[in-house]
C-alpha positions in Angstrom: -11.1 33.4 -5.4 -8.1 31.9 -4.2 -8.2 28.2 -3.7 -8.0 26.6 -0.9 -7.0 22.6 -0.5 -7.6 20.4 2.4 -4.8 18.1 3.5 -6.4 15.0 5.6 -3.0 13.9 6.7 0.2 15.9 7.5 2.5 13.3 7.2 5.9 13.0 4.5 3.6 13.2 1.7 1.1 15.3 2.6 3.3 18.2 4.2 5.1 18.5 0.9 2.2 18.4 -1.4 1.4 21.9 1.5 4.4 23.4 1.0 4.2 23.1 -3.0 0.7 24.4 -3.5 1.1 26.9 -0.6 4.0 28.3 -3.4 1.6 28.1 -5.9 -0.6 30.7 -4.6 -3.2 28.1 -2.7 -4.5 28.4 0.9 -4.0 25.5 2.8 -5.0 23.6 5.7 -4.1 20.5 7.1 -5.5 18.2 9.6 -3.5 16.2 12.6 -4.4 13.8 15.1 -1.4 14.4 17.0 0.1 18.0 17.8 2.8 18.6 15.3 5.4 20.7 16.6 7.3 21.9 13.5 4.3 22.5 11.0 5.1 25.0 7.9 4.7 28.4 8.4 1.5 29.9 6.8 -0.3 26.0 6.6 -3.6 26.4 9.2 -3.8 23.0 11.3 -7.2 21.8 12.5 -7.8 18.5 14.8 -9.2 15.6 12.1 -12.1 15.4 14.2 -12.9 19.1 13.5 -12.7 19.4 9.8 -16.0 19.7 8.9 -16.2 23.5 8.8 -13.2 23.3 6.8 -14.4 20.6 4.2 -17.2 22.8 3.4 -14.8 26.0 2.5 -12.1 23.8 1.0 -12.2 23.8 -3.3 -9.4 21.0 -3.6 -9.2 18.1 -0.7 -6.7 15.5 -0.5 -6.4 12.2 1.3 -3.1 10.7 2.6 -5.2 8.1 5.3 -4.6 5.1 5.1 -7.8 2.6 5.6 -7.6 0.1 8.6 -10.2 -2.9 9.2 -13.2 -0.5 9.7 -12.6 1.1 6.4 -11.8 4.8 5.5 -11.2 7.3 8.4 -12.2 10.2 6.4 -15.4 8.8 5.0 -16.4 7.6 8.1 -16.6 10.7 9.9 -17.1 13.1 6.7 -19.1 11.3 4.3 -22.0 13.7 4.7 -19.9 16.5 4.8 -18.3 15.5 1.9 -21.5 14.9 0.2 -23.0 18.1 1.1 -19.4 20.4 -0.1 -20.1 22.8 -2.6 -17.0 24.7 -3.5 -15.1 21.7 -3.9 -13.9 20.9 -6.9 -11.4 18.5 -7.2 -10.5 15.4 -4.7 -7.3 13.6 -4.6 -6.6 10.2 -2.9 -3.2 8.7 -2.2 -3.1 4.9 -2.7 -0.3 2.8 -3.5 0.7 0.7 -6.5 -0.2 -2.6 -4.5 -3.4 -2.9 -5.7 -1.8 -4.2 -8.9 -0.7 -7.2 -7.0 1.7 -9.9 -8.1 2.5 -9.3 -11.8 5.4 -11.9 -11.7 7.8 -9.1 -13.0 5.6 -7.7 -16.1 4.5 -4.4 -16.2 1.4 -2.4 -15.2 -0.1 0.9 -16.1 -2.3 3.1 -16.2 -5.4 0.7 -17.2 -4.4 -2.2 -15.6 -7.5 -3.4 -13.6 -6.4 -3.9 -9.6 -5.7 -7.4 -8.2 -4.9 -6.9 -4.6 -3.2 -9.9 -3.1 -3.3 -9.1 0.7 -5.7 -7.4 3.1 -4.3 -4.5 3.4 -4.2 -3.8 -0.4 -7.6 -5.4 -0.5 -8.3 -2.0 1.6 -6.9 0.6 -0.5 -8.8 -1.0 -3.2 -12.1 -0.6 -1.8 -11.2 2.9 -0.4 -10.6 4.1 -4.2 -13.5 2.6 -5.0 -15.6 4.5 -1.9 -14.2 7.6 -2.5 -14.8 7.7 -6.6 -18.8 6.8 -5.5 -18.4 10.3 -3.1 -16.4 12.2 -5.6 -19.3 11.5 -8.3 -19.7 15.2 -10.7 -16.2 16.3 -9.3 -12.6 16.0 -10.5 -10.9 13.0 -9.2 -7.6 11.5 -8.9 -6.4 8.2 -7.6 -2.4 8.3 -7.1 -1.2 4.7 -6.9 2.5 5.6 -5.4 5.1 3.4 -5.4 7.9 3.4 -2.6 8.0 6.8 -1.3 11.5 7.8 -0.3 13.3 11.4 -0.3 15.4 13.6 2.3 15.3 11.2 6.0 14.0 8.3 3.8 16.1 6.7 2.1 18.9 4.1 1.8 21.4 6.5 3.1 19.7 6.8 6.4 19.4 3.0 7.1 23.3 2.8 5.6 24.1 5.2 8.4 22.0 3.5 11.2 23.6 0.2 10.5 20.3 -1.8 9.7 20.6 -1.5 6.3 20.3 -5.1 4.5 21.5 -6.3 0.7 18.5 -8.9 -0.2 19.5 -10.5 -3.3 16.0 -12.0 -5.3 17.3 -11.5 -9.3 14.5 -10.6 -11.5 12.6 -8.9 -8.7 12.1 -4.9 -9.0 10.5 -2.5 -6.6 9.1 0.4 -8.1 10.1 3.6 -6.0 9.6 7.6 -6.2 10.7 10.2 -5.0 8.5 12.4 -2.2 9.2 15.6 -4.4 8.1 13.8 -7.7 4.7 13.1 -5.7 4.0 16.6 -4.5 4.9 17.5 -8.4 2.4 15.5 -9.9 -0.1 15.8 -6.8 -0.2 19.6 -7.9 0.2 19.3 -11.4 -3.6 17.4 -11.1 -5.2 20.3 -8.9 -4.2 22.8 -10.8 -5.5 20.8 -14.2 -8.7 22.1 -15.7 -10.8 19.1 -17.0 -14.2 17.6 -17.2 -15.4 16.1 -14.1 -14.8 11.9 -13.5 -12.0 9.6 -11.8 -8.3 9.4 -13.4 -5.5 6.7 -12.1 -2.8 8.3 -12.0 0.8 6.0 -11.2 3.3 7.9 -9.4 6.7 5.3 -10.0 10.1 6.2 -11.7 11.1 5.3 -14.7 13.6 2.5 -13.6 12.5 -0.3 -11.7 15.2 -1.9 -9.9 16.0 -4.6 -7.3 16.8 -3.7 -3.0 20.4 -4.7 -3.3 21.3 -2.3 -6.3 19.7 0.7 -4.6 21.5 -0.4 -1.0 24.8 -0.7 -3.4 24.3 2.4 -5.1 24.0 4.5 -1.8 27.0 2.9 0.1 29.1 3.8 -3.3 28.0 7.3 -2.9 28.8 7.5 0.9 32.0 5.8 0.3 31.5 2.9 2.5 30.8 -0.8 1.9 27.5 -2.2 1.5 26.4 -4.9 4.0 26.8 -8.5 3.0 24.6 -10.0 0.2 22.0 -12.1 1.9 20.1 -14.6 -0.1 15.7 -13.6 -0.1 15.3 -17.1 1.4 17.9 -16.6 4.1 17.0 -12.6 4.8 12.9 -14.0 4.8 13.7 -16.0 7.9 13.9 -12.7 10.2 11.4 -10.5 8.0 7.9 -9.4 9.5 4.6 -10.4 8.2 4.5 -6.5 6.3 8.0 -7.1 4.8 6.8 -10.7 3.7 3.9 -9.3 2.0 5.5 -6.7 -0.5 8.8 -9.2 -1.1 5.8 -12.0 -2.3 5.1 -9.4 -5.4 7.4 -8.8 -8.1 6.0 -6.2 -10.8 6.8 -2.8 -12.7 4.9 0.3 -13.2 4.9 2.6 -15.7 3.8 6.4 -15.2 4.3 7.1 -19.2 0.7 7.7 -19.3 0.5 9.7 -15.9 2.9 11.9 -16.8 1.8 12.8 -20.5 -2.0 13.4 -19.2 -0.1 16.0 -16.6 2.6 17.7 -18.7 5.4 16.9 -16.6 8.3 14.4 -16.6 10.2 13.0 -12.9 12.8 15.1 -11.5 14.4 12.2 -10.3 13.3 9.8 -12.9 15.4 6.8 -11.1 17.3 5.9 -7.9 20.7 7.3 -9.1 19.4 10.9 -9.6 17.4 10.6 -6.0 19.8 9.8 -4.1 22.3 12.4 -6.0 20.0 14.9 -5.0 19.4 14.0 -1.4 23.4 13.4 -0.7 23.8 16.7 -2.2 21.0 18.5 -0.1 19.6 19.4 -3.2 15.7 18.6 -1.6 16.4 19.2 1.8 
């Protein structure tokens, strides 16, 4: 039988996790909420408040919704149909690595229980935690992924807009990866026969580093100069609430364990190869 995974979310993530498991021989089907004019070829669409009919066929589902004050979207609507799905095997939910919260600069992995310092960490938290109850006899996978960035998101395209900004805070790291590192790994899990229960998996490189080298490293490569260094406490004053919020935690994450339970290593294991690869067009 050919498998077939359900996308709830068509978004940078989520539309190349398609296009890698539609070249691994799965069917796929994604839903939207708004039309989406340049969908891939061969990847069904159906409205998110129609998928029921497809949650039931699907054998591999994967959330990229993000919870808001009334909890998860997909739960809310599906929980039932979830509940009642058969053929599926496997369930995959996108969260980030802010549930780790502050850390202070040490590192997390793998086993490191969550400590959510904001609301809207305190929501993924409990979303992992709703959809392991669901996913209860099946294969599941929490992805706690770092900064996504990849081809139209990245430093280069802020360079070039002109609102890039150097933010100097020493000792304080942002983990980051790579959108075609996360459709790597995302597959790498589906495709991975084991016993059913929940897995955290940590999708960050290997190098966390601070803002200002990445924004450095990227006007280097263009050949331009980087904006001036701001001091945090002078750059803070214009910064929104959101922005606030991820520059009040400092920590690292490692994937050493995420990677040897899939049998892969990064592509781009830091910045430098990244943004090599997207000047170059390499993952366009």
């Amino acid at each position: 039988m050919t498998p077939h995974l359900l996308i709830f979310g068509l978004g940078y993530t989520g539309r190349a996790v398609a296009l890698a498991a539609q070249r691994a021989g799965f069917a796929v089907t994604a839903t939207f909420r708004r039309p989406i004019a340049d969908a891939p070829v061969g990847v069904a669409l159906v409205p998110a408040a129609a998928a029921g009919e497809e949650i039931a066929r699907a054998t591999h589902l994967l959330t990229t919704a993000a919870p808001d004050e009334s909890g998860d979207p997909v739960l809310a609507q599906y929980r039932g149909a979830l509940e009642a799905a058969r053929q599926l095997g496997w369930i995959g939910y996108f969260s980030t690595t802010g549930v780790y919260g502050d850390r202070d600069g040490a590192w997390v992995d793998e086993t490191t229980e969550p400590a959510p310092g904001s609301p809207r960490t305190r929501r993924r938290a409990e979303a992992e935690q709703a959809w392991a109850a669901i996913a209860t006899g099946k294969r599941f996978d929490i992805f706690r992924i770092a900064g996504i960035y990849g081809p139209g998101r990245s430093a280069f395209d802020d360079l070039l807009a002109g609102t890039a900004r150097r933010t100097e805070k020493p000792g304080h790291a942002f983990g980051r990866i790579h959108r075609d590192d996360i459709a790597a790994a995302a597959l790498a899990a589906m495709r991975q026969e084991r016993p059913a229960g929940a897995r955290v998996l940590n999708l960050a490189d290997d190098e966390p580093a601070e803002s200002a080298r990445v924004v450095e490293e990227a006007a280097q490569l263009l050949g331009i100069t980087p904006p001036p260094l701001v001091r945090f406490a002078e750059a803070a004053r214009s910064m929104s609430p959101m922005a606030l919020s991820f520059w009040a935690e400092n920590r690292r994450v490692s994937s050493a364990a995420t990677k040897a339970a899939l049998g892969i290593a990064w592509k781009y294991p830091t910045y430098r190869d990244g943004l090599r690869a997207i000047l170059t067009g390499e993952n366009s």
